[in-house]
C-alpha positions as CSV (number, residue, x, y, z in Angstrom):
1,X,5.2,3.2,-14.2
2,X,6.7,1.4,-11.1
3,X,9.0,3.9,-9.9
4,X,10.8,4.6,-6.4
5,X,8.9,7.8,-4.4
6,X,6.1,7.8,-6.6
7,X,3.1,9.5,-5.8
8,X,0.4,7.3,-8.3
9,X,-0.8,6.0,-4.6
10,X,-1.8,9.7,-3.5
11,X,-2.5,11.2,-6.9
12,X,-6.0,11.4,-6.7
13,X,-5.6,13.7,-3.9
14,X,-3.3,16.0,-5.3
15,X,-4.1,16.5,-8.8
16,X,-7.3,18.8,-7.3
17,X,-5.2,21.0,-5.3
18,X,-2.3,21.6,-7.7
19,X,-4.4,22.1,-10.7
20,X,-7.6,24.2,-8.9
21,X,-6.1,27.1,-9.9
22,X,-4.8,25.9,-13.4
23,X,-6.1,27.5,-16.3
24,X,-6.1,26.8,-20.2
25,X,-3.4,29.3,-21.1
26,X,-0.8,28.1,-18.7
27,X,1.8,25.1,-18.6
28,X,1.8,22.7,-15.8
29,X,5.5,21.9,-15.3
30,X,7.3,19.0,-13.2
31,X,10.9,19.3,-12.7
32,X,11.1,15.9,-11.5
33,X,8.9,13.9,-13.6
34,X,10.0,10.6,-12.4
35,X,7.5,7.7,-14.0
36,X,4.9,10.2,-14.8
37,X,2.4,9.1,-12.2
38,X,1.5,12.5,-11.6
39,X,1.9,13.8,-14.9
40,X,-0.9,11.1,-16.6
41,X,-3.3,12.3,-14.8
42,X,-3.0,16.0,-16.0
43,X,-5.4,16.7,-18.0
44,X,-4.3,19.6,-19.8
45,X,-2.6,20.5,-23.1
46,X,0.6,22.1,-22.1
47,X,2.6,20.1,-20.2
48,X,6.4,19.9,-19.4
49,X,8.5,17.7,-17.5
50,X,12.0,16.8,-16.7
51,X,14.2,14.6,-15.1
52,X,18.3,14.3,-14.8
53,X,18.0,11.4,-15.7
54,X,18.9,10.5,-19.8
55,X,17.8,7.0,-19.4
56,X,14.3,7.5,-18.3
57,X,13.7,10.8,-20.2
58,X,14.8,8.4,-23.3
59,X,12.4,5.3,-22.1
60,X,9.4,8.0,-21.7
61,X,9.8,9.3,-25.1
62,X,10.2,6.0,-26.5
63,X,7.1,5.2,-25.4
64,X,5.7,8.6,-26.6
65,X,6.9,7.1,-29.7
66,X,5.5,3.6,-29.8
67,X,8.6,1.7,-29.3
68,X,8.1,-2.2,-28.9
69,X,9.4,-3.3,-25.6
70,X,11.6,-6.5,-24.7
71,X,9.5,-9.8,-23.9
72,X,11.8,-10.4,-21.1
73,X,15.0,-9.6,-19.8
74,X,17.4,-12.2,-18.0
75,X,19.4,-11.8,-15.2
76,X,22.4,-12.5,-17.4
77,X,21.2,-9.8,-20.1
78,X,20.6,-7.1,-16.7
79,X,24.2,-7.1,-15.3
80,X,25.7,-6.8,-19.1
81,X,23.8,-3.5,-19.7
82,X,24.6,-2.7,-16.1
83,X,28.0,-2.9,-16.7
84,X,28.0,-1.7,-20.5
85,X,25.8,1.0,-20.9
86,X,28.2,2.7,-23.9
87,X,26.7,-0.5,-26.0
88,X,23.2,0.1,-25.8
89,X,20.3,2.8,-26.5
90,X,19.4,5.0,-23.8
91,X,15.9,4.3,-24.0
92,X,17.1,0.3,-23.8
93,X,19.4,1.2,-20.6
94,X,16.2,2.7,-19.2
95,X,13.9,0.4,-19.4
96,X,16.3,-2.4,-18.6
97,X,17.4,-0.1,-15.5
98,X,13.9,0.6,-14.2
99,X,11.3,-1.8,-15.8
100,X,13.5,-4.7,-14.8
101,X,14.4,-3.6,-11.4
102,X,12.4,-3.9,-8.0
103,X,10.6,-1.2,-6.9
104,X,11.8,0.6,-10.0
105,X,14.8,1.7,-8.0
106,X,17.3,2.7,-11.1
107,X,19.2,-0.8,-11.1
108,X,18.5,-1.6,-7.2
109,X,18.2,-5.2,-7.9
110,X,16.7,-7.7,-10.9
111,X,13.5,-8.4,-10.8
112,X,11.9,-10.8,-13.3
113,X,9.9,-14.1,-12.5
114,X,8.6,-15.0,-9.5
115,X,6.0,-17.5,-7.5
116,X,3.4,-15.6,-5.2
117,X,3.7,-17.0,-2.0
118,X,-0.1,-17.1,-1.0
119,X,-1.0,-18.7,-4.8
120,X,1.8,-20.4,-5.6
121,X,1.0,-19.0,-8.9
122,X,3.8,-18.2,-11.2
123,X,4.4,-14.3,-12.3
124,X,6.1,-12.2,-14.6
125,X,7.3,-8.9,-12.9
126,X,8.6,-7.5,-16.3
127,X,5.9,-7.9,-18.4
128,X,3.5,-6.3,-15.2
129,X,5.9,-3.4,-15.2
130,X,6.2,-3.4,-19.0
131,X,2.2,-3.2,-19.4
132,X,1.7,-0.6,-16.6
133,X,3.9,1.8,-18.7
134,X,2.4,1.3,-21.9
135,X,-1.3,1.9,-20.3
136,X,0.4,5.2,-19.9
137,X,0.6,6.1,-23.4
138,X,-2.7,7.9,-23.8
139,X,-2.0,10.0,-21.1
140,X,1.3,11.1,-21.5
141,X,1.6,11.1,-25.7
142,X,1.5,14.8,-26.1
143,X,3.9,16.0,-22.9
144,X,6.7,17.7,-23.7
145,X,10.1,15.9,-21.8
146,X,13.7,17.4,-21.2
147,X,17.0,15.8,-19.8
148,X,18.0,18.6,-17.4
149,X,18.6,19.1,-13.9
150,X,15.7,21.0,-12.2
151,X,17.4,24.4,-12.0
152,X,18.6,24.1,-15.5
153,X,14.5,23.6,-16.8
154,X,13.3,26.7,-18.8
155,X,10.1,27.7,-17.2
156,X,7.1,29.1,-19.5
157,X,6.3,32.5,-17.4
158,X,3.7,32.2,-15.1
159,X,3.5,28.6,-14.9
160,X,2.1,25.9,-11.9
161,X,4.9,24.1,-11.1
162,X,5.1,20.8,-9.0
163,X,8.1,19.6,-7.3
164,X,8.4,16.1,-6.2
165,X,12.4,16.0,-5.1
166,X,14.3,13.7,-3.6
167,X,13.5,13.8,0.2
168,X,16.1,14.7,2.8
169,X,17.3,12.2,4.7
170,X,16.0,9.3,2.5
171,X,17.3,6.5,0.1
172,X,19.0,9.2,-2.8
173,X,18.3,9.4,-6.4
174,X,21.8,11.1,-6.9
175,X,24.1,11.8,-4.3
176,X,24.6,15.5,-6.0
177,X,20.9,17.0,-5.1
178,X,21.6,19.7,-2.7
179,X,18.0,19.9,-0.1
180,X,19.1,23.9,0.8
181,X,19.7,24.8,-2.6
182,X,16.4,22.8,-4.0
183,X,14.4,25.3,-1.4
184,X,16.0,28.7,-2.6
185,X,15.1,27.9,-6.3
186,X,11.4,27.2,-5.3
187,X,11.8,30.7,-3.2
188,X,13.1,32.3,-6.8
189,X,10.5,30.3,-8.8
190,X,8.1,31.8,-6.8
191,X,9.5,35.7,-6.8
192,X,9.2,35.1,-10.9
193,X,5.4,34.3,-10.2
194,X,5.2,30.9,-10.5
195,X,2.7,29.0,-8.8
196,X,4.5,26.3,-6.4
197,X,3.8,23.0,-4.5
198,X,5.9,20.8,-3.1
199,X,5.9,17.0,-2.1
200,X,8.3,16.4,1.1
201,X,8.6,14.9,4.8
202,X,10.2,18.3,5.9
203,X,10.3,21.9,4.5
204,X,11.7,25.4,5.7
205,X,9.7,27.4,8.3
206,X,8.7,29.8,5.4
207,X,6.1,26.9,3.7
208,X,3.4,25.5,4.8
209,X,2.1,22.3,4.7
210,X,-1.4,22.5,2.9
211,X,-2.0,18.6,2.6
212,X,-0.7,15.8,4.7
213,X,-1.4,11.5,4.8
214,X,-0.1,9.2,6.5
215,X,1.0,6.1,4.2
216,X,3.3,3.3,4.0
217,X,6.4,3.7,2.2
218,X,9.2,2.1,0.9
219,X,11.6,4.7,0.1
220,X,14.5,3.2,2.0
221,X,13.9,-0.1,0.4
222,X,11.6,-1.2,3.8
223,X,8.3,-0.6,4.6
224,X,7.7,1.3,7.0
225,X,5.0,4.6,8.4
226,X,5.2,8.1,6.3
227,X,3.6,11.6,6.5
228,X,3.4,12.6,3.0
229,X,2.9,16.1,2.9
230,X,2.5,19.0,0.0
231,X,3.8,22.7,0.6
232,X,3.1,26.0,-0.5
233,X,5.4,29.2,0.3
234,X,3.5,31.5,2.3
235,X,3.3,34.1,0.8
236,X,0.8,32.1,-2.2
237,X,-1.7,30.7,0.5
238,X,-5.2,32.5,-0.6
C-alpha cells in the first residue's frame, strides 16, 4: 500500500535484522503499522499491529475481509467524504482518504487519472493504488490489527517490537505525537524485555544506530536526500 514514510523501499533490508532473533513462540508487534509494508513481509504467525488511525485500521481489515473496492473515485466524490466523514464507513473514509490521495498522504491531495509525461499514455492512479493493496491480502490475512495509540497497545510479554514513528522534524502524521515521550516508552518497552528497533533520522545518545541508507525521500512532500537509519537501545546490542 502507497503510504507516506513507508519503508516497502528498504524492507528487504530490515526484515533480516529485526526478525534474526525472532522465534516461533513470540509475537512480532508494530505500533505503527501504517500500510503494512513491513508487516507483509513477516513471515510469522503471530503478528500484531496498530495504528491511531480508525480509518486505515478499518480499510486494513476490510481488506482482511475481502471487501470489494470502489472502481474509481471522483474529485467531486473525494471532497464530499472529506468534508462528511459522519456519512460514510470507516473503511470507505480510509480508502478514499489514502488510496485516492497522492503519496498516500491521509487526504494530502486527489489523485486519480493522469497522462505520463514521457508516454503520453493515459493512467489510473486509483486502480494502481487499489491493486497494490489487494496483492497484500495473502500476506497480511491473518494479522491481528488494533485502533490505539502506540502507548495504549497491549504488548504480548517478551515480544520483538518495531517502531516506525513519525520522524522529528518532518511532515506530521498528527500534530499530537510527542518525539521525547515516543523515546521513554521504547526505554520502558525495553526494561519489560522487549526486543526493540527503531526507524528514525535522529535518536537519543543512549541508541545506536545498527543500520543506515542513504535514499530519496519524499516525506515533506519534495524529493529530496535521507539517511534512513534503524536503532537499538544499548543496552540489547549482542
Amino acid at each position: 500500500m502507497v503510504y507516506m514514510g513507508s519503508k516497502n523501499r528498504i524492507s528487504k533490508e530490515l526484515v533480516p535484522i529485526i526478525t534474526k532473533d525472532l522465534k516461533s513462540s513470540q509475537w512480532y508487534v508494530e505500533p505503527f503499522v501504517g500500510g503494512c509494508n513491513m508487516m507483509d513481509k513477516i513471515d510469522h504467525p503471530y503478528r500484531l499491529g496498530a495504528d491511531s488511525n480508525k480509518y486505515l485500521i478499518a480499510l486494513l481489515q476490510a481488506i482482511q475481509k475481502g471487501q470489494k473496492l470502489p472502481e474509481y473515485v471522483t474529485k467531486e466524490e473525494y471532497q464530499v467524504v472529506k468534508s462528511n466523514k459522519d456519512n460514510y464507513p470507516d473503511w470507505y473514509i480510509g480508502y478514499v482518504g489514502f488510496i485516492c490521495s497522492f503519496r498516500g498522504k491521509y487526504f494530502g491531495g486527489f489523485a486519480g487519472e493522469y497522462t505520463e509525461l514521457k508516454t503520453g499514455k493515459q493512467r489510473n492512479y486509483q486502480k494502481q493504488m487499489s491493486n497494490n493493496i489487494l496483492k497484500q491480502y495473502e500476506n497480511i490475512k491473518n494479522v491481528v490489527l488494533h485502533n490505539v495509540e502506540y502507548n495504549d497497545l497491549i504488548i504480548p510479554e517478551n515480544s520483538v517490537i518495531y517502531c516506525d514513528p513519525p520522524y522529528a522534524n518532518t511532515t506530521k502524521y498528527s500534530d499530537k505525537f510527542d518525539s521525547n515521550d515516543f523515546w521513554q516508552w521504547c526505554r520502558g518497552k525495553i526494561n519489560e524485555k522487549h526486543k526493540m528497533y527503531i526507524s528514525e533520522y535522529n535518536a537519543p545518545d543512549d541508541f545506536v544506530c545498527i543500520w543506515s541508507k542513504d535514499i530519496n525521500s519524499n516525506l515533506g512532500g519534495t524529493s529530496k536526500k535521507a539517511t534512513e537509519k534503524l536503532f537499538m537501545h544499548k543496552s540489547q546490542l549482542n
